[in-house]
SERO-4910 file (N, C-alpha, C, O; in steps of 0.05 Angstrom, whole numbers):
BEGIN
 pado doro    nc1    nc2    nc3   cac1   cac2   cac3    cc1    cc2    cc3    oc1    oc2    oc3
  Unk    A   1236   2795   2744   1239   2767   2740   1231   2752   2765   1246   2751   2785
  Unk    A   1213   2744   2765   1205   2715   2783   1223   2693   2791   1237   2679   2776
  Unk    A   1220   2694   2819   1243   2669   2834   1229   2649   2826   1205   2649   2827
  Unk    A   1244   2628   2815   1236   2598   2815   1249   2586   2830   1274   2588   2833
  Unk    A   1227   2566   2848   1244   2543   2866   1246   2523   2850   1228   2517   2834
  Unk    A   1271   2507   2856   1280   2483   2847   1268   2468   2861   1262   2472   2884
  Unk    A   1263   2446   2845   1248   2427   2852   1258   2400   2857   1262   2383   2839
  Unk    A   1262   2396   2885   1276   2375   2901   1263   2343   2900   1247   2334   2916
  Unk    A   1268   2336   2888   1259   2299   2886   1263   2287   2916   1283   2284   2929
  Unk    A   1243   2284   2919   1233   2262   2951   1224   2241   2940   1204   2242   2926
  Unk    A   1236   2220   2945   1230   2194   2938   1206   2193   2963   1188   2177   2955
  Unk    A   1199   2204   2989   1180   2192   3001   1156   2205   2989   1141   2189   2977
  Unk    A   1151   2225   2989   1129   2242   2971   1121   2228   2952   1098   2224   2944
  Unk    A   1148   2216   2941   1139   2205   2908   1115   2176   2911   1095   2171   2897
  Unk    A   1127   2159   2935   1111   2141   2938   1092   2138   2953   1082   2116   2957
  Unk    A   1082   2162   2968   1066   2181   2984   1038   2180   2957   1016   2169   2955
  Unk    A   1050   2192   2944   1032   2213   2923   1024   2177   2903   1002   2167   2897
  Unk    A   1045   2169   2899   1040   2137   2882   1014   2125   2909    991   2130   2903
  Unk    A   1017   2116   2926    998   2101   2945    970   2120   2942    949   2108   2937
  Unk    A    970   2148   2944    949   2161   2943    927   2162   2911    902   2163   2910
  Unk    A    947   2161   2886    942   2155   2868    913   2114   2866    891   2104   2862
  Unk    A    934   2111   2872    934   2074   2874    899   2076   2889    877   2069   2878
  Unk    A    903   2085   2914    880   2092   2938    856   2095   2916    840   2077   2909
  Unk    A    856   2130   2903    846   2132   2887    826   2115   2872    802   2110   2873
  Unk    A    855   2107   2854    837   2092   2838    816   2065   2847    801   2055   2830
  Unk    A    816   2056   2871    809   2043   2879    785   2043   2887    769   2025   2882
  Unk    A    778   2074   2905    759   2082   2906    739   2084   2880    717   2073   2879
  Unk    A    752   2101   2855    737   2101   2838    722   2076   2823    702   2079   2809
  Unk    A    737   2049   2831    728   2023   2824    703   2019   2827    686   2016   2811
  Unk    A    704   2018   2861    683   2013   2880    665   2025   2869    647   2014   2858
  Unk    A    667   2045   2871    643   2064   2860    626   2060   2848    603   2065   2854
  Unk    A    637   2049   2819    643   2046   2794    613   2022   2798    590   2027   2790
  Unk    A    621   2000   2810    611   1981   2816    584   1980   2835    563   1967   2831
  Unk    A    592   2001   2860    562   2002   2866    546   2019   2853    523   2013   2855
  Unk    A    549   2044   2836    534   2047   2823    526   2026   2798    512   2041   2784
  Unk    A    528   2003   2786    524   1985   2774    501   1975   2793    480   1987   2795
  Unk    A    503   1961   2801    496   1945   2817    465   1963   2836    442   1955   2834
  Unk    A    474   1984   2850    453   2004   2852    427   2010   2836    405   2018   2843
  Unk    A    440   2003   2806    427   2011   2778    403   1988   2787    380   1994   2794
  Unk    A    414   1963   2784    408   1940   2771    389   1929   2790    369   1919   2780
  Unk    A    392   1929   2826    371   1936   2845    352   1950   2837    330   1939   2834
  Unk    A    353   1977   2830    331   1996   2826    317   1980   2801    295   1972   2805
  Unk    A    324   1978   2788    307   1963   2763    290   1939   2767    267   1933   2758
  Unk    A    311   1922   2786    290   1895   2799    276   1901   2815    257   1886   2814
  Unk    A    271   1921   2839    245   1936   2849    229   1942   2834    206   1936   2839
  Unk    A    234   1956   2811    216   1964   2788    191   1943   2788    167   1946   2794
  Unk    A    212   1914   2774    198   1905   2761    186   1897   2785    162   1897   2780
  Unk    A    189   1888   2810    166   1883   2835    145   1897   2838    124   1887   2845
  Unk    A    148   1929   2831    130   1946   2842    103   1932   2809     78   1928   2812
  Unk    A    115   1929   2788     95   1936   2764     89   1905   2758     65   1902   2750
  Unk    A    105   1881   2759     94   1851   2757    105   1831   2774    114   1809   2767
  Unk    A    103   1844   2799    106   1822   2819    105   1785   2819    120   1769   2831
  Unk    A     84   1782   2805     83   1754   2805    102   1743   2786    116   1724   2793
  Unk    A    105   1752   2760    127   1746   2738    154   1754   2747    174   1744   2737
  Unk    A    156   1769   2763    179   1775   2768    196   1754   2790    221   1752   2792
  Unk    A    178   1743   2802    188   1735   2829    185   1699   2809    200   1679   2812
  Unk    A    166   1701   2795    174   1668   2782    204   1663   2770    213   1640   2767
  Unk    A    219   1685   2765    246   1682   2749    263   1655   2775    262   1656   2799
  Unk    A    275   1637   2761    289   1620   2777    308   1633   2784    321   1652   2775
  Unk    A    311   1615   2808    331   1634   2838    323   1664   2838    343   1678   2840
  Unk    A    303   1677   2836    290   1702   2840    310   1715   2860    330   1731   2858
  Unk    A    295   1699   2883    312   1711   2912    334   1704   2915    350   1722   2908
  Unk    A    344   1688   2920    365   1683   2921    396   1704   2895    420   1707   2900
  Unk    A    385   1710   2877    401   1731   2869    395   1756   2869    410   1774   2863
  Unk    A    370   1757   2877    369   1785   2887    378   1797   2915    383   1821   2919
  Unk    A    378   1771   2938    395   1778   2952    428   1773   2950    441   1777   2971
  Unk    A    436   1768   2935    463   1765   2927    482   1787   2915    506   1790   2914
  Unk    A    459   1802   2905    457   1837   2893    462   1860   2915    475   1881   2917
  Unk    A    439   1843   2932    443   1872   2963    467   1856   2975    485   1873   2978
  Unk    A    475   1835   2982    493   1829   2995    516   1843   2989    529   1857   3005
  Unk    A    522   1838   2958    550   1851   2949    548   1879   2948    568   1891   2955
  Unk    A    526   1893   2940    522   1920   2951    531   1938   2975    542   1960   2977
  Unk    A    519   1914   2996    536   1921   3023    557   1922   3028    567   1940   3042
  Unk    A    576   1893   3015    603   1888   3024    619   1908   3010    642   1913   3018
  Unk    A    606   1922   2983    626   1943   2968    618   1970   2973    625   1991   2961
  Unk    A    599   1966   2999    591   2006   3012    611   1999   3033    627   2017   3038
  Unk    A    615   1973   3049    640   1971   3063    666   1977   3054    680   1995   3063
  Unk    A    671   1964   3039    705   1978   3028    701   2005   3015    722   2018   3012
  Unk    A    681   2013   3009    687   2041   3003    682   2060   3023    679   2084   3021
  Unk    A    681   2042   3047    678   2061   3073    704   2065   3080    716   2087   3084
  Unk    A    713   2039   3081    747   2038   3089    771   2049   3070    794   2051   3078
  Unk    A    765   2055   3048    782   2056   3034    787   2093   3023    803   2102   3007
  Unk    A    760   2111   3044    756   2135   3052    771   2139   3077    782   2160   3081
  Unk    A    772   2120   3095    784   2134   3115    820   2131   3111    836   2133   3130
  Unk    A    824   2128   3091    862   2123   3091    877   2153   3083    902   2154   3082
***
């Protein structure tokens, strides 16, 4: 017959393991998002590489395409930080 240990309830573990959970999911957000967003870059290069001139006529062209890399950046930042916890 096999010893079983009883299993001691730590309230700090518990909210240890809850914050790590929480962390988690958080990361997975981010992620979630720059790959979106990653997607949606690669596709508007696309269309630069194959109809540059139509592409770049779309109103606010630039201006939301850099609004795309911007947020790109600011969400490879928090998922930098949100790795080191």
């Amino acid at each position: 017959m096999a010893f079983q240990e009883k299993k001691v309830s730590d309230p700090a573990s518990f909210e240890r393991q809850k914050t790590q959970r929480a962390a988690q999911q958080k990361i997975e957000k981010v992620e979630k998002q720059i790959t979106r967003l990653e997607k949606e870059i690669k596709e508007i290069d696309f269309d630069l590489e194959i109809e540059y001139n139509k592409t770049i006529a779309q109103a606010n062209f630039f201006e939301d395409y850099q609004a795309k890399k911007k947020e790109l950046e600011k969400l490879m930042e928090t998922w930098e930080q949100l790795q080191s916890y």
